[in-house]
N, C-alpha and C positions, 0 to 999 in steps of 0.2 A: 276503661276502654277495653274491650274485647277485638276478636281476630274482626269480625263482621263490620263493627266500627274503621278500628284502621284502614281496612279496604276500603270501605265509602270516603273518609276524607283522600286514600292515596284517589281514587278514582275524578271527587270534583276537583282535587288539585289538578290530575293531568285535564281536566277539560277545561280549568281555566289557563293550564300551560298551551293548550292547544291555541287558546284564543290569540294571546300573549305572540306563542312562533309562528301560527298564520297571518299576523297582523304584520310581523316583521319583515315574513316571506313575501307577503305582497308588497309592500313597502317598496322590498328588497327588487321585485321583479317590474313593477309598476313605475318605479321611481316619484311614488308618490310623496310629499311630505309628511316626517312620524314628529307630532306633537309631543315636545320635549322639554316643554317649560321656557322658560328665558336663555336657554342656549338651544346652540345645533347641534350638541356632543349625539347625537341618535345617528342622524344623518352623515357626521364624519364616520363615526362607528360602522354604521350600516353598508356604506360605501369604503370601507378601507379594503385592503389587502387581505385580512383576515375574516374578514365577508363571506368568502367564496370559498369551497373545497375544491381544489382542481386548476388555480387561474384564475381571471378576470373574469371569462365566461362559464366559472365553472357551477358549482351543484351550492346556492347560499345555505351560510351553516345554519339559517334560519328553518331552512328546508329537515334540515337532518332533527332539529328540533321540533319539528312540529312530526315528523313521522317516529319519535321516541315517544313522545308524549300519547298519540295517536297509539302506537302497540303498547304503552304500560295502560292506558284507558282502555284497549281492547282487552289486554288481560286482567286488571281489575273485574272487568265486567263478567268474563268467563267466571272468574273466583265465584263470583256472585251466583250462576247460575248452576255451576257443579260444584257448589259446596263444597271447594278446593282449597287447602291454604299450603300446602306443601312444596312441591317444589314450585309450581307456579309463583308462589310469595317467593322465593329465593331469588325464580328468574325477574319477578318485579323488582327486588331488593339491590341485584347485583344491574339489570338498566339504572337505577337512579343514582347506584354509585357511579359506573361509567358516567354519566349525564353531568352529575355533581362535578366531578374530574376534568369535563370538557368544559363547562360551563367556572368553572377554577381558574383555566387556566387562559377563558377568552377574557375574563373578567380582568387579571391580572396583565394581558396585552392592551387592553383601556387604559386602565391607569398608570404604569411605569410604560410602554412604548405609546400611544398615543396623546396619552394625556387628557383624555375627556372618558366621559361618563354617559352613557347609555341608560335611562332611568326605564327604559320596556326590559333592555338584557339583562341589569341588573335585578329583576322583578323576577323574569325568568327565573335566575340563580334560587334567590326567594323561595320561588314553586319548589324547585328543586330541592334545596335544602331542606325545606320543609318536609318532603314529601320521603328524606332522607331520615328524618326522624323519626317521624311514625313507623315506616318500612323496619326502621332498626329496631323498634322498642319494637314491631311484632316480632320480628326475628327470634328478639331475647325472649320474649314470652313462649314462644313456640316451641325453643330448643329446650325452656327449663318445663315446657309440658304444663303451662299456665292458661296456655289456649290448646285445643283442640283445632 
């Protein structure tokens, strides 16, 4: 896997993360039902307390997720067209950490404070994490001068 590669999977990852926090967001804003298997852990999840930045009526973190996903896809896509991997890759590298972090720590209000399981958010995480790998193994390649 070279720099060029990593950038294409981090890229259809954030497009399928997009799909993933826009599904949620609307969800979130529509109050429509999110197909979640044999339980409604989506739907407690989606509508809890930790839902929202700001309050009840506030900004859903589904929102903040689909516009991370949205600028690390935007800047993947830059990498791609200025045959960039430098800092641009860092600032890709250091959103997915933040993301990872937030997405850590929504994950773990699921399971020890609500008690249900969110199989979209937990998918999210997934993206993320993923997207956490790759970003890292370019990093190390980068720094030891293995990529260009």
């Amino acid at each position: 896997m070279n720099a060029r590669m990593a950038n294409r999977i981090i890229f259809f990852l954030s497009i399928l993360g997009l799909g993933v926090a826009g599904f949620l967001w609307y969800a979130h804003v529509t109050g429509v039902n999110i197909p979640c298997g044999a339980t409604n852990d989506c739907e407690a999840v989606n509508s809890s307390p930790w839902a929202t930045v700001g309050g009840p009526n506030g900004l859903p973190t589904s929102a903040l997720g689909f516009g991370l996903y949205l600028l690390i896809a935007i800047l993947a896509f830059y990498r791609t067209v200025a045959n960039r991997t430098g800092m641009v890759g860092l600032l890709v590298w250091a959103l997915v950490l933040v993301g990872v972090g937030v997405s850590s720590w929504l994950t773990w209000i699921e399971v020890d404070v609500l008690h249900k399981i969110c199989k979209w958010c937990v998918s999210s995480y997934a993206i993320l994490l993923l997207m956490l790998v790759v970003a890292s193994m370019e990093r190390v390649f980068v720094l030891r001068g293995a990529w260009k």
